[in-house]
C-alpha positions in Angstrom: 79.7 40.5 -9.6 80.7 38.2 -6.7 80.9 34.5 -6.4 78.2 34.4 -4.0 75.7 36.7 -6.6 76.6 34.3 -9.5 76.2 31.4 -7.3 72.7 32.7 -6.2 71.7 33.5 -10.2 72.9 30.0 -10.6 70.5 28.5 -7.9 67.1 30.5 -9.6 67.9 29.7 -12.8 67.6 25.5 -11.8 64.6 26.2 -9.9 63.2 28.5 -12.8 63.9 25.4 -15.9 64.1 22.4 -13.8 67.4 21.9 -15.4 70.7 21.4 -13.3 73.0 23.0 -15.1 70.9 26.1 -16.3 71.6 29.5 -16.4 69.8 33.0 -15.7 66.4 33.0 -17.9 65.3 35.9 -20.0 61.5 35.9 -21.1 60.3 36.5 -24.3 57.1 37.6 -25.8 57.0 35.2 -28.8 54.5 32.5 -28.7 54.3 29.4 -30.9 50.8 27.8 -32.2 49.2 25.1 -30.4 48.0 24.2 -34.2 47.9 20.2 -35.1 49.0 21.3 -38.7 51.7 24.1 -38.1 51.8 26.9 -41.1 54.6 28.9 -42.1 53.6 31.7 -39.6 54.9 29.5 -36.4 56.0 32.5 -34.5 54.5 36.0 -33.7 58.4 37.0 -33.8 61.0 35.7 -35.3 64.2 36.4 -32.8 65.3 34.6 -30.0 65.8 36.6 -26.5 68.9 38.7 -26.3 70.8 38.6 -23.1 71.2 41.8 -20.9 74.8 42.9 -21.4 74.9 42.2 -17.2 74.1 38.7 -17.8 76.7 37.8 -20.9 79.5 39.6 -19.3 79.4 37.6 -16.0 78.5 34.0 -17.8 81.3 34.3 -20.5 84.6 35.4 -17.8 86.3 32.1 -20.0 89.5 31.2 -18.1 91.2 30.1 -21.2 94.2 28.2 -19.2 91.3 26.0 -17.7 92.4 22.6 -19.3 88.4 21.2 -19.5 87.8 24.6 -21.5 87.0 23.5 -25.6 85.8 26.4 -27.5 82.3 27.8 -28.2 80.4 30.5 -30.0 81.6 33.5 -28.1 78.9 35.5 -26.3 76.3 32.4 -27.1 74.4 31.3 -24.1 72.7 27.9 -24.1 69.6 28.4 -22.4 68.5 31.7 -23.9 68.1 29.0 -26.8 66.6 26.3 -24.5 64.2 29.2 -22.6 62.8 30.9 -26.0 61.8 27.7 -26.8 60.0 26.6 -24.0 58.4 29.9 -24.1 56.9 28.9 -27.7 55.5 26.2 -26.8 58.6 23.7 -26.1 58.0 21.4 -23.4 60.2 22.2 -20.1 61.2 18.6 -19.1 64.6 18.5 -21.3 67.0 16.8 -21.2 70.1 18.1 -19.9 73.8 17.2 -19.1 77.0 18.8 -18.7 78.2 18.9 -22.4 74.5 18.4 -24.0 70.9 19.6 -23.9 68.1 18.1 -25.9 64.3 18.2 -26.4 61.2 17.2 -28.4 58.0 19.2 -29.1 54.8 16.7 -30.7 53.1 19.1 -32.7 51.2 16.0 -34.1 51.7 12.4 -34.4 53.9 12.7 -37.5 55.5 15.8 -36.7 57.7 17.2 -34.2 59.9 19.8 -34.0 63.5 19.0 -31.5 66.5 20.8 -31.1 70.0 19.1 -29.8 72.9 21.6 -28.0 76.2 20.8 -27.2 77.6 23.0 -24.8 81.1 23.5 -22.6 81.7 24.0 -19.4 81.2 28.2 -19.5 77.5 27.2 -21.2 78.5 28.9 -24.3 76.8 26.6 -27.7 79.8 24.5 -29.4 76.9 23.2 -31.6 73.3 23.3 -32.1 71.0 21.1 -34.6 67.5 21.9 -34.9 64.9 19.2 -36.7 61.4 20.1 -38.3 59.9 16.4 -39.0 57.3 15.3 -40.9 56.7 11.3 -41.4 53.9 11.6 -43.2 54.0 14.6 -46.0 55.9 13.7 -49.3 55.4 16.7 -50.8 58.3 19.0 -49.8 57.1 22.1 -50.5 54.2 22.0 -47.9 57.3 20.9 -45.3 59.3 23.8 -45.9 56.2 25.8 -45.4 55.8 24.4 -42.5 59.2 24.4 -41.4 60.2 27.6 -42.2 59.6 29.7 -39.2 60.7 27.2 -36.6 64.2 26.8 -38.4 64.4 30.8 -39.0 63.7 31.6 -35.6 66.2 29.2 -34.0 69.2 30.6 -37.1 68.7 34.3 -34.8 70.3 33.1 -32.0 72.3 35.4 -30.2 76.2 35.3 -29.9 78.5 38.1 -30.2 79.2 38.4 -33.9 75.6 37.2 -34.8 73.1 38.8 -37.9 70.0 37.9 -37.2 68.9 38.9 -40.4 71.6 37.5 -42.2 70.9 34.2 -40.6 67.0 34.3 -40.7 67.5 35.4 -44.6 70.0 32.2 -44.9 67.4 30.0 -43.7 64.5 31.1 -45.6 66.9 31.3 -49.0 68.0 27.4 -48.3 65.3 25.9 -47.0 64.3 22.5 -48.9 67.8 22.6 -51.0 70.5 19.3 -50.3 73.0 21.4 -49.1 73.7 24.9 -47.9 76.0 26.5 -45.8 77.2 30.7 -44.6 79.5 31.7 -42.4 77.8 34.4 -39.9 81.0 35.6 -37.8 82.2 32.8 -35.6 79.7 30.3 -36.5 78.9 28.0 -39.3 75.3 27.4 -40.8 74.0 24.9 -42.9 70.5 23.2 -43.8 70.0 20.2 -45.4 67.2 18.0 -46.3 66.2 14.1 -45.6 63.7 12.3 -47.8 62.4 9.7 -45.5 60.8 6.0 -46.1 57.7 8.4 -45.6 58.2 12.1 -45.3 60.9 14.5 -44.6 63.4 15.6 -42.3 65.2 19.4 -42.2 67.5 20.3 -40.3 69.3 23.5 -39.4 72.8 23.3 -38.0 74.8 25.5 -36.3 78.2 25.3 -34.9 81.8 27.1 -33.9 84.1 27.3 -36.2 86.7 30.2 -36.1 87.9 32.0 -39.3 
């Protein structure tokens, strides 16, 4: 592929997300509720979008002697991430820099469900942190209900040694415990649990970290 074909996937992607640093968008059929109290059953399906093979190979050429080049998950791909997500209900006005993407869905006005990325300059995820909060629930086994399918869904994103079962499986294993933590190939997982003044906060992590 050509500079001047990237370059023009490039150009739709920021009109497509509204995001200047975005990349080519792949749609996805999964829908999140529009409820005020979100169940367990948040998504219809619990995968984020795959890349076409097209796509990855042209957004991860990684000139490794480029001295702004820090690593990230291989074959990861920020905005497949950032587009599933808006897809399920996310809103599209994120915010967006050259080494970070963030957003915050309201489900309610004690709940909301955000996701922080830290990305390099090839758009490849160096880390990801995804929060389910609830400010107004002490009882933590209705928040891990709640929480579970957001956090599961966002553990399948796809990089090149991913398990999407492996990491959905992690998730709904973990969920609600201090502490937790796998290895999928070239990325780290963990989960952990905040009790708040009122409420609590779970968070999934995920990050680079070569073995």
């Amino acid at each position: 592929m050509n500079k001047r074909l990237v370059t023009a996937v490039i150009i739709a992607a920021m009109i497509f997300t509204g995001c200047q640093n975005a990349e080519p968008n792949h749609e996805s059929s999964t829908t999140l509720t529009e409820s005020e109290e979100p169940s367990s059953e948040v998504v219809e399906e619990s995968s984020l979008v795959e890349p076409s093979s097209e796509e990855s190979e042209e957004a991860h050429k990684i000139d490794l002697s480029d001295p702004a080049y820090f690593p990230g998950i291989p074959g990861s791909f920020y905005s497949d991430i950032v587009v599933s997500l808006e897809n399920n209900g996310f809103p599209e006005d994120h915010d967006v820099g050259d080494t970070y993407c963030n957003c915050t869905r309201q489900v309610s006005p004690d709940i909301t469900m955000d996701y922080a990325i830290t990305k390099n300059s090839y758009y490849e995820v160096v880390s990801a942190s995804f929060n389910y909060t609830d400010l107004n629930n002490d009882n933590l086994e209705d928040v891990v209900d709640a929480a579970t399918a957001y956090l599961s869904f966002c553990a399948t994103m796809p990089y090149d040694t991913s398990d999407s079962d492996a990491a959905r499986t992690f998730v709904e294993e973990n969920i609600g415990s201090d502490d937790a933590e796998l290895q999928i190939g070239d990325a780290l997982f963990s989960i952990y649990t905040t009790q708040l003044t009122a409420g609590y906060m779970i968070t999934l992590q995920v990050k680079y970290n070569e073995v």
